[in-house]
N, C-alpha and C positions, 0 to 999 in steps of 0.2 A: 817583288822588287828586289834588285841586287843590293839594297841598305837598308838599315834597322832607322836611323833617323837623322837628321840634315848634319851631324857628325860623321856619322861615316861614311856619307856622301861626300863631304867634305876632304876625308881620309882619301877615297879615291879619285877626286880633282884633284888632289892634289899632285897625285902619283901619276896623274894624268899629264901631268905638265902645263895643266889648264889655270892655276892659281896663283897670281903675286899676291905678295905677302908686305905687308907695311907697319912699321913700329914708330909713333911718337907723330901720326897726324891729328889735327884738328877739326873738330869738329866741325868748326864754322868754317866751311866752303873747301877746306882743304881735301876733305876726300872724293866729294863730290867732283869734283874741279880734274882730278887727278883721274879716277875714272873716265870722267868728258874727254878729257885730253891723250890718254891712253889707248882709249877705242877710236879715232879717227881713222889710227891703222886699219882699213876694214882686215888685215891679214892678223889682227893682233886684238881676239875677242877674249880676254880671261876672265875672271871670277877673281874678285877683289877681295880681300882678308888686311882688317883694320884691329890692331890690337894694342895695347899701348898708348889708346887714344889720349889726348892731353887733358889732364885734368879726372879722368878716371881710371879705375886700378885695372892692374894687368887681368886678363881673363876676360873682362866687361870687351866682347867684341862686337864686328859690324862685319855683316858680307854681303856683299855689293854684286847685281849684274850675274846672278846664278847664270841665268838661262840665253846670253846670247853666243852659245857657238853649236853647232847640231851635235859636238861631238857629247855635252853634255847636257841636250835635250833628247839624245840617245841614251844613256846612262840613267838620266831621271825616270822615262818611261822606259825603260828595258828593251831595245832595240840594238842592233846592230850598231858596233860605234864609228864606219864608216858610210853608214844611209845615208842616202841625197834627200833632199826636201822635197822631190815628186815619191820617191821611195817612203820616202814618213806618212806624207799624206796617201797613199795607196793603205800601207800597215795599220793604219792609225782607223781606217775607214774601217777594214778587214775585221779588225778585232770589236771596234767598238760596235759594229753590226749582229757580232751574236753572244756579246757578253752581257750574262747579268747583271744587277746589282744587287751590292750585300751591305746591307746596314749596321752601323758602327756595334762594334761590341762594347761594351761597360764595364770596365773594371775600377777594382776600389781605389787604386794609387798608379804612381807613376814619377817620372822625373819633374816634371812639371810644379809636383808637389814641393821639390828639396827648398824651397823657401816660399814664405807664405806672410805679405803685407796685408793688413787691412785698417781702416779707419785712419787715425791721425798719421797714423806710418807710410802710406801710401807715398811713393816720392817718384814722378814717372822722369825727374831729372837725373835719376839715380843709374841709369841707361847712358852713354854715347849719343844721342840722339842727333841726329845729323841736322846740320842746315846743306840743302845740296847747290843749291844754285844762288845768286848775288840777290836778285828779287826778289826772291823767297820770303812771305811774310813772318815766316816762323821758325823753326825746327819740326821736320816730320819725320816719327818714328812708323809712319805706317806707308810704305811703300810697296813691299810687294807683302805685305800681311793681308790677312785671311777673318773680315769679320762674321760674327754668326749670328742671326736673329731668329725668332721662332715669328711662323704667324700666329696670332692671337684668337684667329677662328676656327683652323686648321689643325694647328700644331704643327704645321710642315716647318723643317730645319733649313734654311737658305743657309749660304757663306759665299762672297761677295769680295772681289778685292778693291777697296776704295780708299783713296787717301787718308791720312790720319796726322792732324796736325797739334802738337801739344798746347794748350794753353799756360796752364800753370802747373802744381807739382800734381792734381788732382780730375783735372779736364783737360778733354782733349776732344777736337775738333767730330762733326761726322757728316761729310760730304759724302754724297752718293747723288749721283746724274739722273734726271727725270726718265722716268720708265724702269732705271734699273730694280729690282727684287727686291734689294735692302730698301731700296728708299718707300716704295709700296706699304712693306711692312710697319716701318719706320709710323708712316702718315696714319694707317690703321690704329696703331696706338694709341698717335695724337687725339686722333678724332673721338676718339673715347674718352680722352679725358685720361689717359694713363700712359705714367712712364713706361718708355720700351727696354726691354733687357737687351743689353748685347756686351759681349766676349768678343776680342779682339785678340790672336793671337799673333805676335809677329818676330818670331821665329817657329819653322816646323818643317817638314820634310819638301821636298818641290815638288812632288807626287801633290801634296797639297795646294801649293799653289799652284800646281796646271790645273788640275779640278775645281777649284775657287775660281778661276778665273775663266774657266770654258763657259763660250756665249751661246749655247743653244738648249740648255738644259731646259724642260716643259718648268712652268709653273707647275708648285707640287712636289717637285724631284727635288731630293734634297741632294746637293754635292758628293755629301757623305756616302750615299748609297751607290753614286756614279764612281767616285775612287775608288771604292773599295770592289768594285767588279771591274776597274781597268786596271787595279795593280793584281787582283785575284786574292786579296785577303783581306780582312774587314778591320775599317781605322780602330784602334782602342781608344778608346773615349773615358774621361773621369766626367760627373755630374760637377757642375761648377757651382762652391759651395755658396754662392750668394743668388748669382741667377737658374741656379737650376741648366743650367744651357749644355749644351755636350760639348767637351775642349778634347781636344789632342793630348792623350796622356804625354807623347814624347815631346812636345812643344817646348821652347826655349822659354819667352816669355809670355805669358798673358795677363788681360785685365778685364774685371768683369765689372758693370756699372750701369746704369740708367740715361737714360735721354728721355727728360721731361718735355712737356706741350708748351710752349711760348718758351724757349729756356736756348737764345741762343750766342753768338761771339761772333765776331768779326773774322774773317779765315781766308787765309790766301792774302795777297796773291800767290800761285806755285806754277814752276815751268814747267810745262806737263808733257805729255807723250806727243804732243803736235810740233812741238818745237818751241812754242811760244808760252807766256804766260796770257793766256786769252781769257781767260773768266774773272780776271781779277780780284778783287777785296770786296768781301760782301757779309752781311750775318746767314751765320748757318748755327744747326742744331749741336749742341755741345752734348757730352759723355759726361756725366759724375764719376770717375771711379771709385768705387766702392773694397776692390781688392787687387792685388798686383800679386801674381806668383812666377815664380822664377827658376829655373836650374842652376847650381853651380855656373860660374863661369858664363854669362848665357851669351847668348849671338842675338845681333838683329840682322834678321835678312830682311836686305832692302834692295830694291828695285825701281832705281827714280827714274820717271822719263828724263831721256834729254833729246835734242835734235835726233831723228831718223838718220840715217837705219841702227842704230845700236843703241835701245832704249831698252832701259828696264829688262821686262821681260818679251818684247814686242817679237822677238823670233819665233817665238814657241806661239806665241798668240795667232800671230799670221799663220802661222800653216795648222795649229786646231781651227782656224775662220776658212783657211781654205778648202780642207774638207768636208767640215760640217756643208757650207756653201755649195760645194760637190755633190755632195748627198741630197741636198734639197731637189738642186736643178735634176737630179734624176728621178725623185719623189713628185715634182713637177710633171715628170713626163717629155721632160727635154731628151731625146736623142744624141748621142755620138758626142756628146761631151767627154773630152782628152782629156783638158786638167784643168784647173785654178788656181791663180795665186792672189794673195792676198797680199799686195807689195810692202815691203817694211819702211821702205823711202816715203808710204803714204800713212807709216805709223800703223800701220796692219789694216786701218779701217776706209782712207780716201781713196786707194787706186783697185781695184779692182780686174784683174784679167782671166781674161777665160778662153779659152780653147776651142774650138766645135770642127766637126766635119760637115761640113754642108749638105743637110740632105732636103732643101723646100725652100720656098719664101717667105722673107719673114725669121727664120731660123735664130738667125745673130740677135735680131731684135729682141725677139722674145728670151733668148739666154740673158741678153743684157737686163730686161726688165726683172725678172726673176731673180735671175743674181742680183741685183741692188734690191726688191723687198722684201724679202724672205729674213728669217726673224737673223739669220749671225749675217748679212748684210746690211738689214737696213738701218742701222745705229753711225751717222755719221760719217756716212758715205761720201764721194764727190764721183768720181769717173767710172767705168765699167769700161771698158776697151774687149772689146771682141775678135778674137785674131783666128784664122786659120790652123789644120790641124798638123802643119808643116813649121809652124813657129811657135817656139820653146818659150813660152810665158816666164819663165825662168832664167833668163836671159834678155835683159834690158833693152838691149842691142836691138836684139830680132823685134823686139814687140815696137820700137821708136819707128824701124823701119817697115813695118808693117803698115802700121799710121800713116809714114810720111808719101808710101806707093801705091797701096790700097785703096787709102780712103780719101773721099771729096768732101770738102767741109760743107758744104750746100747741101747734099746728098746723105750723109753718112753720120752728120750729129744731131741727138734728138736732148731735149730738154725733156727733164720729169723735175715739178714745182712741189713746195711746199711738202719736202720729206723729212722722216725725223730725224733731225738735229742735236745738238746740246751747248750747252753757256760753255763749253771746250772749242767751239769752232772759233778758229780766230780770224775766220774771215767776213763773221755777221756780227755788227755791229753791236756793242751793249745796249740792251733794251730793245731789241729785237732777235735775241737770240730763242732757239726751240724749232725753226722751221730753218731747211737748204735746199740748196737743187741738187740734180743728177743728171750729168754729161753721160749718153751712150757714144760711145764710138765705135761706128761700128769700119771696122780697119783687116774686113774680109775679103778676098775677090767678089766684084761684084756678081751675086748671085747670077744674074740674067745672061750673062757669058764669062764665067769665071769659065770654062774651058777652053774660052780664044784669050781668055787673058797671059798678054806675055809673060816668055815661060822667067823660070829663074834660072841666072848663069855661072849656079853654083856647080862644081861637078859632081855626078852622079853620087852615093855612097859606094855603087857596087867600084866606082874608078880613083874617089878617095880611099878606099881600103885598099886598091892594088897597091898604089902609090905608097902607101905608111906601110904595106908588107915589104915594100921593094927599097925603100927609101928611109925607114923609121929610125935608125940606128943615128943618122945625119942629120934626119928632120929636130928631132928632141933631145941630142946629147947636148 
């Protein structure tokens, strides 16, 4: 990777021209607010640096919204800094198809270490800790953090990025969505009758949090062993002196602490990557923490949802969903699949598009069903749209009008009932959340004579290229 750790990553957005910079905002709502409001520009996607925040000393900072512009979800994984998002997901496929994986190395110390809380000292107030949104039940320091649990039968390492919401200067919230990994583990614990360990780091490289957050990794595979064969060097790790757990030597800050059986708080509500605050205020499982370590000076990097398309980290997410998703439908056995996108206006996870060349009956169907259950599809789906392999999934435009000329609504929408869900959908009702449906559309020429299907009255490329060699100077100055 072209950085040592989320500073001098940082050092090079900056020089990138990708970073504002903010002195003397507040905590509560003011930066949050100011993010929301800043990215509306979709032409105006930066990385936020909060420093001076009100009420804590200089250096105690907060960086906001790493990962929404390609040019530095280029930079994080080491790609070319002017790749298109079909160009990422093609690279992204490429590499992660014959790389191994290297398991963390251990060494005795690190930055992580240069300050060191435990017992009465623990003060997770002692952080910037953001309130981001008006409804917001609390302040969360865990947005785009990186939690890490061990299974208990296993020993396999999961890392998991799930909210984190503070309660007092010692707990702090720990929601994780039915089915996800952490939450598995979490219940294993329970069921035994024993508190679970977990380490929360939330600040650290974004090499980390694209690996914490990639939705297709087996049960078993620890994150750790997946970054460190897509960055080609193995994470350094310290032993964490209370849970034993493996931390990020370069991490900004961390807290290590327990999650007892029966042992929970009220959390939420939080506006979350759908746009809405849909899961509301409910009890959930709290954290004890037991120790707080810090670097000098340290950062929180956060990553709040807010309304589509410029959430959090929701760009990078959608196009690792839309590869992985790629990869399936050809492990599948699907044919002549172009490409996939994962739209960000559906929050990475509702809209689904896919690509095909037509070669049989049936074709579009079966991509659509595959693509909605395959394991980085089927979490909170709604539509799959199926388009021909002459319209650019990646282009809004083409795919509306594909829908609007192609397909018959009689004909061309198939219902799929009772799919996995989450208490995040805000469109199933409280106390009925856990199950959705799934719209196929399928927005192909129709198979049975898509070749008397009228033609399109775009011109040729071979007679747009005359025209831009003959003409280009007049057409784009």
């Amino acid at each position: 990777m072209p950085y040592s750790d989320l500073r001098d990553w940082l050092d090079q957005v900056r020089a990138m021209g990708e970073l504002k910079e903010f002195r003397g905002a507040h905590w509560d709502l003011e930066m949050g607010t100011i993010c929301d409001v800043a990215s509306r520009d979709r032409k105006l996607k930066p990385a936020f640096l909060f420093d001076d925040v009100v009420g804590y000393p200089t250096g105690y900072r907060v960086l906001v919204n790493p990962l929404t512009s390609m040019g530095r979800v280029a930079l994080t994984l080491d790609m070319p800094k002017d790749i298109t998002e079909m160009g990422f997901i093609e690279e992204w496929r490429r590499r992660t198809k014959h790389m191994g994986h290297k398991p963390p190395t251990l060494v005795s110390s690190g930055p992580i270490l240069e300050n060191v809380q435990t017992g009465d000292d623990v003060d997770l107030f002692k952080f910037p800790v953001p309130r981001y949104h008006e409804l917001d039940g609390g302040r969360y320091i865990g947005t785009g953090s990186v939690t890490i649990t061990q299974d208990p039968d296993t020993g396999w390492v999961n890392m998991g990025t799930y909210r984190v919401e503070v309660h007092n200067k010692n707990t702090m919230a720990f929601f994780v969505s039915p089915g996800k990994h952490g939450r598995i583990i979490r219940e294993k614990y329970h069921a035994k009758g024993e508190p679970c360990p977990v380490a929360i780091t939330f600040g650290h490289p974004p090499d980390i949090l694209a690996g914490a957050g990639y939705v297709d990794l087996p049960h078993g595979v620890s994150e750790y062993d997946f970054i460190g064969g897509f960055t080609g060097k193995p994470v350094e790790v310290i032993k964490g002196p209370v849970t034993g757990l493996p931390i990020p030597a370069n991490a900004e800050i961390v807290i290590e602490g327990y999650s007892y059986p029966g042992e929970t708080m009220v959390e939420g509500p939080f506006g979350e990557w759908t746009g809405y605050y849909a899961s509301s205020a409910r009890e959930e499982p709290i954290i004890r923490v037991k120790s707080v370590m810090h670097r000098n000076n340290p950062i929180i990097l956060g990553a709040p949802p807010t309304r589509p398309p410029v959430s959090g980290h929701s760009l990078l997410s959608a196009l690792l969903q839309s590869a992985t998703i790629l990869d399936s439908l050809e492990a599948a056995g699907v044919p002549d699949v172009v490409s996939v996108r994962s739209h960000e206006l559906g929050g990475f996870s509702f809209i689904l598009i896919v690509s095909i060349k037509q070669r049989y009956p049936g074709h579009a169907r079966q991509a659509a069903a595959i693509a909605s259950q395959c394991r980085a599809g089927a979490y909170l789906g709604r539509y799959v749209i199926v388009v021909d392999e002459d319209i650019d999934p990646y282009n809004t435009d083409d795919v509306l009008w594909a829908m609007a000329t192609r397909s018959d609504p009689d004909q061309d929408i198939d219902i799929l009932r009772r799919c996995w869900s989450s208490t995040l959908d805000p469109v199933i009702p409280i106390g009925q959340k856990g199950f959705n449906s799934r719209a196929f559309i399928d927005a192909c020429r129709p198979y049975e004579w898509k070749d008397q299907f009228p033609k399109v009255s775009d011109p040729s490329p071979e007679l747009a290229k005359k025209i831009v060699d003959k003409w280009g100077k007049a057409l784009f100055e």
